[in-house]
N, C-alpha and C positions, 0 to 999 in steps of 0.2 A: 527634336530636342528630348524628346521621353524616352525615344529608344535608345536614344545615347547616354542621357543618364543612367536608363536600366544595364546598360553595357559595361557601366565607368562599375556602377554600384558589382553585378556581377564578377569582374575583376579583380576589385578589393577582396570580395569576397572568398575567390579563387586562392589567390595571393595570400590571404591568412592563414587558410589552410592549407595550403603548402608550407607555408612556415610554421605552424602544428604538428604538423605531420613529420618534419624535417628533425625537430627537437623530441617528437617523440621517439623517432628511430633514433637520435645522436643519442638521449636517455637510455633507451634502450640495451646500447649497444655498451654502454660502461659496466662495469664491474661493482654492481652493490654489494656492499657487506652484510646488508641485512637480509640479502637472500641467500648468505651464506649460511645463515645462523638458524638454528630451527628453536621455533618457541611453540610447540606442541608438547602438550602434556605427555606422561607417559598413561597409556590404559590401563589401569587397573580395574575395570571391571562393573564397577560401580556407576549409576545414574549418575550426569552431573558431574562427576569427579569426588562426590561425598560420601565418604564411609558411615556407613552404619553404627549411629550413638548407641553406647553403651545400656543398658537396662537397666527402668528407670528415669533416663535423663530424657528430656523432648528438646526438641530441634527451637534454635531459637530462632524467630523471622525476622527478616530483614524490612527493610522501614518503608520500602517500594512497595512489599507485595501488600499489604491491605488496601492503598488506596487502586494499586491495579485491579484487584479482586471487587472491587466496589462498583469501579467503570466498568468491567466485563460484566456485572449482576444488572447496573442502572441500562446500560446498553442492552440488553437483553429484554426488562422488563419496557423498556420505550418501544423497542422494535415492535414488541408484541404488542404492545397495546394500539400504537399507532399503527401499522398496517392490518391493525383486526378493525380499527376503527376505519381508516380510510372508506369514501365511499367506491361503489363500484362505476366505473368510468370504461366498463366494454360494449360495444355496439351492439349486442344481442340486448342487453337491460334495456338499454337508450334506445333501439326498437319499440321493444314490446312495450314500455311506457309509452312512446309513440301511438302505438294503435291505441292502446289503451286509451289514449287524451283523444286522438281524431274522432273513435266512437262513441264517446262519452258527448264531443259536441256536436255531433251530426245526431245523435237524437232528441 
């Protein structure tokens, strides 16, 4: 009974992707307009696509980057702190503590 379920269930599964695979080639094979159309910038040269402000005037930020810049400073100071802090969990420490407790009670 199990392996015929698992048989029934493998076929469905077969069968889907056959039929996936069937509409991505029919997809495929049509004529989009929007891969006729090209929406790349032109290069001018510049980082970004941003020309260089006038002298004098500073670039005004957008409203994402301070709280992105905050997460990348918080994330940084946590990593550091917690992985400085973690304790050490390598079988050389966990040894030598070992002997160290075994001699300590056999004297």
């Amino acid at each position: 009974l199990r392996a015929r379920l698992l048989r029934w269930i493998n076929m469905r599964l077969l069968r889907a992707t056959a039929r996936r695979l069937a509409a991505f080639r029919q997809a495929s094979t049509k004529s989009n307009a929007s891969a006729e159309t090209s929406t790349a910038e032109e290069v001018n040269g510049y980082l970004f696509n941003e020309k260089p402000l006038p002298a004098g005037q500073k670039r005004v930020r957008e409203e994402w980057e301070a709280p992105y810049w905050f997460a990348i400073a918080a994330g940084a100071v946590l990593l550091t702190v917690g992985l400085g802090s973690a304790p050490n969990t390598s079988i050389e420490i966990w040894a030598k503590n070992e002997v160290l407790r075994r001699e300590k009670e056999s004297e």
